[in-house]
Gaussian input, Z-matrix of N, CA and C with variables (Angstrom, degrees):
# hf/3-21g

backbone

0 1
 N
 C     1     B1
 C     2     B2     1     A1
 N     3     B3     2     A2     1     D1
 C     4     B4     3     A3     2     D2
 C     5     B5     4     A4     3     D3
 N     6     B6     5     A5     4     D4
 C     7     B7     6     A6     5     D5
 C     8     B8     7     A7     6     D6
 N     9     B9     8     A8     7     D7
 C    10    B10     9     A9     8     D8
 C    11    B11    10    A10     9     D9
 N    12    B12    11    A11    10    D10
 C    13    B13    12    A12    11    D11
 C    14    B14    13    A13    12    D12
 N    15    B15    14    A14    13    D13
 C    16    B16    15    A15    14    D14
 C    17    B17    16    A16    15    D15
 N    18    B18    17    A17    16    D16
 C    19    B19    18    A18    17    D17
 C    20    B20    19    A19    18    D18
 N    21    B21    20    A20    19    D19
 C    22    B22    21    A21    20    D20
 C    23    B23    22    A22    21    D21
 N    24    B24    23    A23    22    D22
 C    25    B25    24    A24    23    D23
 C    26    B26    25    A25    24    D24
 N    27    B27    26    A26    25    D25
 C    28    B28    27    A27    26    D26
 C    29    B29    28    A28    27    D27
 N    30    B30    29    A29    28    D28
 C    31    B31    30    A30    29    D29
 C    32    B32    31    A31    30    D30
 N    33    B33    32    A32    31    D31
 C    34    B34    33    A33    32    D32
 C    35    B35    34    A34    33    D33
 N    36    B36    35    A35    34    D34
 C    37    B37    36    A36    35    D35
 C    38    B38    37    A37    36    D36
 N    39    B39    38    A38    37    D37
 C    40    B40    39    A39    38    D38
 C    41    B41    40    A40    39    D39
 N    42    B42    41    A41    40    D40
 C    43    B43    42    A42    41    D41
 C    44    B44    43    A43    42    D42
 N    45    B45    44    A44    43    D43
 C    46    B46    45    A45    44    D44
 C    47    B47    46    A46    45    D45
 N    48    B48    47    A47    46    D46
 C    49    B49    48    A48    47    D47
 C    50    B50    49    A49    48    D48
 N    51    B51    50    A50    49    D49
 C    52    B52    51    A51    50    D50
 C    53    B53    52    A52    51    D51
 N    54    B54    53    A53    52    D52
 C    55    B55    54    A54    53    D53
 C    56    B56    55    A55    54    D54
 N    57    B57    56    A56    55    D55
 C    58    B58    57    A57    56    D56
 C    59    B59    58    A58    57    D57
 N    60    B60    59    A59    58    D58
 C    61    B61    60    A60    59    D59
 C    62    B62    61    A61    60    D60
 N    63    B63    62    A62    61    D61
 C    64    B64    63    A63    62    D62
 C    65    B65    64    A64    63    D63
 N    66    B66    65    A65    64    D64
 C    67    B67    66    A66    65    D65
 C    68    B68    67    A67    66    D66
 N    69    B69    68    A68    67    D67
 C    70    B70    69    A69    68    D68
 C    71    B71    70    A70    69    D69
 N    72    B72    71    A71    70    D70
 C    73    B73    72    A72    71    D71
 C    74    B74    73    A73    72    D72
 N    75    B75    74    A74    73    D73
 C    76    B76    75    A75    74    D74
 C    77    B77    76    A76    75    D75
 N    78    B78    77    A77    76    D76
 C    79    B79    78    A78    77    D77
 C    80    B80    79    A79    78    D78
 N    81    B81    80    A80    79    D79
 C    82    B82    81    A81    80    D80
 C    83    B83    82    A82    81    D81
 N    84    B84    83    A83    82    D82
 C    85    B85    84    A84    83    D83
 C    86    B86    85    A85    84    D84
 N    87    B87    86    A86    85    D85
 C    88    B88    87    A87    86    D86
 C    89    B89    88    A88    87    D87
 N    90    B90    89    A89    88    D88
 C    91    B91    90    A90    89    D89
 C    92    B92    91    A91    90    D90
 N    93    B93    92    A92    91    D91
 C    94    B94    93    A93    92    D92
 C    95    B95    94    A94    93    D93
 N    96    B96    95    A95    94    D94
 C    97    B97    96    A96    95    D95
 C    98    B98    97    A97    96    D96
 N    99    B99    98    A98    97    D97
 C   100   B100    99    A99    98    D98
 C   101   B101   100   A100    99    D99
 N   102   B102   101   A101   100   D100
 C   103   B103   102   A102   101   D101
 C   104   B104   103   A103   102   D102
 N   105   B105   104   A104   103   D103
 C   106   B106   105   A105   104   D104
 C   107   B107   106   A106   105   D105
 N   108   B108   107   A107   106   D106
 C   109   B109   108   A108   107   D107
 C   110   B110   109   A109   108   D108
 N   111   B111   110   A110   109   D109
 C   112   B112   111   A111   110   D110
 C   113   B113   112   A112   111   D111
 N   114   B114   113   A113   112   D112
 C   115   B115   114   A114   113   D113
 C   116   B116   115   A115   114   D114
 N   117   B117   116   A116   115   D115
 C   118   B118   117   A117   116   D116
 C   119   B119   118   A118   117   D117
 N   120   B120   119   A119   118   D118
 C   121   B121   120   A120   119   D119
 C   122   B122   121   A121   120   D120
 N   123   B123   122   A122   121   D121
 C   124   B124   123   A123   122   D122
 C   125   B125   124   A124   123   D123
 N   126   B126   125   A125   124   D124
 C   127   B127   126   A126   125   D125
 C   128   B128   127   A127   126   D126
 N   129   B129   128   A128   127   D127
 C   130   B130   129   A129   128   D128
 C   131   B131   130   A130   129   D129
 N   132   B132   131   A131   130   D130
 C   133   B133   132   A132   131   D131
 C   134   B134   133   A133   132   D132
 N   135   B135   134   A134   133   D133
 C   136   B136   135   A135   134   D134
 C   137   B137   136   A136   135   D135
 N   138   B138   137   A137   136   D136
 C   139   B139   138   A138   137   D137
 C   140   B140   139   A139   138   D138
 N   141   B141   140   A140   139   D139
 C   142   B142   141   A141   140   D140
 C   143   B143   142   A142   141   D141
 N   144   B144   143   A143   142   D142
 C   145   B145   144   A144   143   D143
 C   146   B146   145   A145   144   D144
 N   147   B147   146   A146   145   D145
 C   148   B148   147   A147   146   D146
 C   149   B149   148   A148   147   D147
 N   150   B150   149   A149   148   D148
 C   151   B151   150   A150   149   D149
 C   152   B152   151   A151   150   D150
 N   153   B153   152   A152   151   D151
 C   154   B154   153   A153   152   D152
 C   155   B155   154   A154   153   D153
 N   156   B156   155   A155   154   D154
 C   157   B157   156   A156   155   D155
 C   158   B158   157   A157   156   D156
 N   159   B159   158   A158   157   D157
 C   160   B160   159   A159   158   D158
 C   161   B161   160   A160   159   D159
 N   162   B162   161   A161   160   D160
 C   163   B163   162   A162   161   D161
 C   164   B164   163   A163   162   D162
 N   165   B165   164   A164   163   D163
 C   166   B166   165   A165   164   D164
 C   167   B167   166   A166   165   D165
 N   168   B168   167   A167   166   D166
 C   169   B169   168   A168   167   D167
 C   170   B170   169   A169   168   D168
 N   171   B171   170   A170   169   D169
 C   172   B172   171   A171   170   D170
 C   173   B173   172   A172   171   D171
 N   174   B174   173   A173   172   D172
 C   175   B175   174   A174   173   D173
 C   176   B176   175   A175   174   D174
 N   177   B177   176   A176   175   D175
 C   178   B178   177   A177   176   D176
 C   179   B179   178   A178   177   D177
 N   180   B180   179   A179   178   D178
 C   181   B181   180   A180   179   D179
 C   182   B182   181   A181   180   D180
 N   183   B183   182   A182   181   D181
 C   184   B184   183   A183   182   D182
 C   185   B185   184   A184   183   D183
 N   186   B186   185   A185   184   D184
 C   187   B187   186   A186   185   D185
 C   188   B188   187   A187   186   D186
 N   189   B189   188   A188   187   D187
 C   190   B190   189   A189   188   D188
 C   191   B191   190   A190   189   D189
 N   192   B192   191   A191   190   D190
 C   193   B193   192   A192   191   D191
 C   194   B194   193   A193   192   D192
 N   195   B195   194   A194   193   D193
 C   196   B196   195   A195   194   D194
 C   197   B197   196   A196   195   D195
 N   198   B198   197   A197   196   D196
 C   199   B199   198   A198   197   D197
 C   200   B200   199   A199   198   D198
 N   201   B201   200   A200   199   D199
 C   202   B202   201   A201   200   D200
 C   203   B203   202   A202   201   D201

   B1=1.4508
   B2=1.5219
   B3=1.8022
   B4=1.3823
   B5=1.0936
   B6=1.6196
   B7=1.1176
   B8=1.6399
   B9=1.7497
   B10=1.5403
   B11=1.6372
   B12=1.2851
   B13=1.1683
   B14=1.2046
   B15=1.6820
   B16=1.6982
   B17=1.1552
   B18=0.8846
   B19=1.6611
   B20=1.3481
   B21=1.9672
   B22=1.2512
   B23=1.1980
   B24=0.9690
   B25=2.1956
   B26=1.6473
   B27=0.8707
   B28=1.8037
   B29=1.4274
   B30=1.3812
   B31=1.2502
   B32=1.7756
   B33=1.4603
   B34=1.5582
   B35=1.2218
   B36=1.4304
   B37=1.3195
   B38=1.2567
   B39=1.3266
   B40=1.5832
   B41=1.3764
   B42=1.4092
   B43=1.5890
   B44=1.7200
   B45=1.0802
   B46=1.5526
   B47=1.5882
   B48=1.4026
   B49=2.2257
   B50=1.4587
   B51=1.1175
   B52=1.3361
   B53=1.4957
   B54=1.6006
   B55=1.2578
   B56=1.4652
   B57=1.2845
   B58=1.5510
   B59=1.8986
   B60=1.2688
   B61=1.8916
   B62=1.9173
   B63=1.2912
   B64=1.6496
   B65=1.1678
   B66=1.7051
   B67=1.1795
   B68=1.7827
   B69=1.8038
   B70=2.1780
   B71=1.0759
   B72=1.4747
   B73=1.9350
   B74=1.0135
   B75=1.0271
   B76=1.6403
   B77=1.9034
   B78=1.2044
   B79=1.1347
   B80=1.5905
   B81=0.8383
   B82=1.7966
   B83=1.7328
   B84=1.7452
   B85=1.6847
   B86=1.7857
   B87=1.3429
   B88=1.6236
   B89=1.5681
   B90=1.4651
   B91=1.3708
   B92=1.6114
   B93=1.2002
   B94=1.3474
   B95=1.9406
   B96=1.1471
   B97=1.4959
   B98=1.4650
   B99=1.3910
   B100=1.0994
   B101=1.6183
   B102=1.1042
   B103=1.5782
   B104=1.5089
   B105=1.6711
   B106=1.4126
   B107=1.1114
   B108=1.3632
   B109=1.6536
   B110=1.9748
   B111=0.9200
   B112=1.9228
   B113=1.1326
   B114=1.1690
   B115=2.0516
   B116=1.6952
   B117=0.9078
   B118=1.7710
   B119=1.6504
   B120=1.8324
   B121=1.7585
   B122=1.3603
   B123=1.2821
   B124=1.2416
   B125=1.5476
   B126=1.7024
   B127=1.4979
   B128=1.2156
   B129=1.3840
   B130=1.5924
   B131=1.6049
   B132=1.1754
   B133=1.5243
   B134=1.9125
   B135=1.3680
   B136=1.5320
   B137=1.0138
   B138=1.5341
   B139=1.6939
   B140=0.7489
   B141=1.7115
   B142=1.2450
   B143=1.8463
   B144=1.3577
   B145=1.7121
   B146=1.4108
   B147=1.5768
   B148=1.0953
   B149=1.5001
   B150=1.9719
   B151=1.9899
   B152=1.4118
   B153=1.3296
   B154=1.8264
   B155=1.3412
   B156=1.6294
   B157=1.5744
   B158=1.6115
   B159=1.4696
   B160=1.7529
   B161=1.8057
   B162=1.1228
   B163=1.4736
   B164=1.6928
   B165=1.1074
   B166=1.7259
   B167=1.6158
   B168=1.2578
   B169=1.5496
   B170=1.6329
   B171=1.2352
   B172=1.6156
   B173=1.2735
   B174=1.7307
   B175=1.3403
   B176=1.5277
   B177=0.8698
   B178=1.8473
   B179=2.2971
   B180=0.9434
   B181=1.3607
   B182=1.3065
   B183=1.6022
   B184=1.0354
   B185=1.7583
   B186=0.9955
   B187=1.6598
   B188=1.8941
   B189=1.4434
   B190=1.4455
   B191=1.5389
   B192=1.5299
   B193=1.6656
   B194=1.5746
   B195=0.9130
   B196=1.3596
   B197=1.5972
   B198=2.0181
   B199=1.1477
   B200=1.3038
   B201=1.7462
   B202=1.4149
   B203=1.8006
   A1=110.84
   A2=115.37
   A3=82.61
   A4=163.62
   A5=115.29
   A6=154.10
   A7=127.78
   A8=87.31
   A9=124.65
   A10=103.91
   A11=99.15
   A12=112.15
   A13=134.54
   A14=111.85
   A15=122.62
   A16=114.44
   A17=122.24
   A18=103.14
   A19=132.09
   A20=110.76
   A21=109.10
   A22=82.00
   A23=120.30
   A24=130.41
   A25=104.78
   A26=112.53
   A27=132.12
   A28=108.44
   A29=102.19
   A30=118.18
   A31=137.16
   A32=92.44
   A33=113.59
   A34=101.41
   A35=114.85
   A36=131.58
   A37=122.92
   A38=118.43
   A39=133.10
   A40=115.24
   A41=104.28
   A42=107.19
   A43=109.82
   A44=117.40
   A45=108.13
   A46=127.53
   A47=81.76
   A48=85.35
   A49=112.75
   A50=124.05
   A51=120.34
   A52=124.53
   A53=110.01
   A54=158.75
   A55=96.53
   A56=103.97
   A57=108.27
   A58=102.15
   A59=110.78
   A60=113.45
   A61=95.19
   A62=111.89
   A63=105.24
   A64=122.55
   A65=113.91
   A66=125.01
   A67=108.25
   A68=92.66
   A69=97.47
   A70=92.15
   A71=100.71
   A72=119.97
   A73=96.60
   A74=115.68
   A75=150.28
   A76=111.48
   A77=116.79
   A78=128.64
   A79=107.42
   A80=137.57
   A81=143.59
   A82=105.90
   A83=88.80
   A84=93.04
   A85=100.56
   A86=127.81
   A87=121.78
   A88=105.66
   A89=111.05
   A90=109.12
   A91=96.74
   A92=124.11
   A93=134.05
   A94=104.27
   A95=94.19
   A96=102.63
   A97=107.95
   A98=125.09
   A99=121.52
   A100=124.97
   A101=89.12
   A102=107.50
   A103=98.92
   A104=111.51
   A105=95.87
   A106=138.64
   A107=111.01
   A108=135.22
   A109=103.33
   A110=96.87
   A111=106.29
   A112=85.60
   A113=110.92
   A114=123.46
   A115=91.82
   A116=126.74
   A117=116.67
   A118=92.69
   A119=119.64
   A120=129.23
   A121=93.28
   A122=111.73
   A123=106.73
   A124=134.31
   A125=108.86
   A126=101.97
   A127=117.20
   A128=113.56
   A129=124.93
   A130=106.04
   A131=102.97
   A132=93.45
   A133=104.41
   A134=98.52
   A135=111.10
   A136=116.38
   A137=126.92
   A138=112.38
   A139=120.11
   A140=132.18
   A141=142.93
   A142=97.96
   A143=97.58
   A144=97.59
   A145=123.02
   A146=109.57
   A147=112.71
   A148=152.93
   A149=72.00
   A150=104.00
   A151=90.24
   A152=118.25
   A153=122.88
   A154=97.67
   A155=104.57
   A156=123.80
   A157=104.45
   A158=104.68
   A159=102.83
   A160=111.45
   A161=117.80
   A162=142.61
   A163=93.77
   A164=110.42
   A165=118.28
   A166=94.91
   A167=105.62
   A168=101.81
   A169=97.35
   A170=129.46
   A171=118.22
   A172=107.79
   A173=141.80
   A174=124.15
   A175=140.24
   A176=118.32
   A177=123.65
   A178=86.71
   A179=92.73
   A180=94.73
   A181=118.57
   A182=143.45
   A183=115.36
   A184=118.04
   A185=112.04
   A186=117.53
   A187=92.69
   A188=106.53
   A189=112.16
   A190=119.78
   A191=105.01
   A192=100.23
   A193=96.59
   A194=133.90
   A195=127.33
   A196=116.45
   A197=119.90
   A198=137.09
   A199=97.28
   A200=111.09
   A201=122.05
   A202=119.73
   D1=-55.21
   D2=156.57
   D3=-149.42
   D4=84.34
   D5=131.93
   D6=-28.81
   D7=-52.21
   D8=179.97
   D9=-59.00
   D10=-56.63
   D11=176.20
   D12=-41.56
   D13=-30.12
   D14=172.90
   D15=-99.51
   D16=-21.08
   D17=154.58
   D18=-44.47
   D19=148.64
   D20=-141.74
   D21=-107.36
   D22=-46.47
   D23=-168.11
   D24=-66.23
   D25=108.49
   D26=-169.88
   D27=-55.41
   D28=-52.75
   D29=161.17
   D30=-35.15
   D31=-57.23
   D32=167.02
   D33=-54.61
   D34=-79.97
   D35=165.74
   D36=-0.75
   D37=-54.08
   D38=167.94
   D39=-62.55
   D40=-66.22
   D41=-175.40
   D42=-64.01
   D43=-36.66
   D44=164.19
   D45=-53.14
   D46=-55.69
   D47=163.77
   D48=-55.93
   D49=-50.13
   D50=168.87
   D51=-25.29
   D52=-73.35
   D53=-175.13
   D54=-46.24
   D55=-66.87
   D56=-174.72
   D57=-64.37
   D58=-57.94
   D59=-160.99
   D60=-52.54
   D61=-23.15
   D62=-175.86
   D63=-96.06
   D64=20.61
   D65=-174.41
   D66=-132.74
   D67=15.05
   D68=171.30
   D69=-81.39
   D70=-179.88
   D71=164.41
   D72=-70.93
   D73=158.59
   D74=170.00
   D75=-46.10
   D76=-47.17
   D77=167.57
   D78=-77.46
   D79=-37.62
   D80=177.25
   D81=-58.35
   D82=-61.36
   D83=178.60
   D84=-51.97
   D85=-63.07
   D86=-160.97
   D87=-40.10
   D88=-42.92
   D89=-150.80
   D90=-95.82
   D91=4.49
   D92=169.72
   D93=-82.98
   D94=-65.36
   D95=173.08
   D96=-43.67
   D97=-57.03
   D98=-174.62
   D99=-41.73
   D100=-63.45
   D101=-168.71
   D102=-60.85
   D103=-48.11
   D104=178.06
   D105=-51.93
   D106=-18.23
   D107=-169.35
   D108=-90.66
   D109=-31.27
   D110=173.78
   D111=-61.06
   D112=-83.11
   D113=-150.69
   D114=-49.79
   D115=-32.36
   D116=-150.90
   D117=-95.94
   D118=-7.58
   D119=163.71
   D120=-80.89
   D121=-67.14
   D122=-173.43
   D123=-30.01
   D124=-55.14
   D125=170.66
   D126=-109.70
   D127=49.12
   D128=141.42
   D129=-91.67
   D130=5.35
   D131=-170.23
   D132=-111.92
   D133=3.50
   D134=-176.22
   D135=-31.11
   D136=-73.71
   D137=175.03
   D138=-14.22
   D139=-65.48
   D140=-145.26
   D141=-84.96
   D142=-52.25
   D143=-166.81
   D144=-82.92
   D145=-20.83
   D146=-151.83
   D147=120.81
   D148=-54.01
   D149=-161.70
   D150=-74.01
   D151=96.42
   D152=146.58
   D153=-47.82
   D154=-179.58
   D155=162.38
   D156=-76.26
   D157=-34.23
   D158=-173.97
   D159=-76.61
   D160=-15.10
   D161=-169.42
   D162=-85.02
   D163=-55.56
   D164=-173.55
   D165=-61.21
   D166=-61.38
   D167=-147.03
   D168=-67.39
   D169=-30.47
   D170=176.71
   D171=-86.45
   D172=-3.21
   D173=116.05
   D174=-82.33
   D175=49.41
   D176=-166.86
   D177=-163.41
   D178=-77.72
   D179=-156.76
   D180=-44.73
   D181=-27.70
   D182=170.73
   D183=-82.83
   D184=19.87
   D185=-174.27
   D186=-102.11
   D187=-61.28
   D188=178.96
   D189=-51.20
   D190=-37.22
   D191=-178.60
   D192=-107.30
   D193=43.45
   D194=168.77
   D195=-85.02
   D196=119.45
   D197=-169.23
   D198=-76.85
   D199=133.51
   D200=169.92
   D201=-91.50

């Protein structure tokens, strides 16, 4: 992911994220989907909460992309 991440071509960028998310376990992908699907309720709810997408990802993202 990030690797994924430096890429300059948006495009690439995409199809690599792709590429890579269809290649977790089966249980990894669900709970990937999941969460993505919260966060993406979540800042539809921005007015009210706050939580932008840019708001989420500097609370969510360094926990989610964190290198082991």
């Amino acid at each position: 992911f990030l690797q994924i991440s430096e890429e300059r071509d948006y495009r690439q960028k995409m199809i690599s994220l792709q590429d890579l998310v269809h290649t977790l376990p089966p249980l990894n992908f669900a709970v990937l989907k999941f969460i993505c699907e919260h966060l993406k309720r979540v800042s539809e709810m921005s007015p009210r909460n706050l939580m932008t997408s840019k708001n989420l990802a500097i609370v969510f993202g360094p926990g989610l992309l964190q290198s082991r």
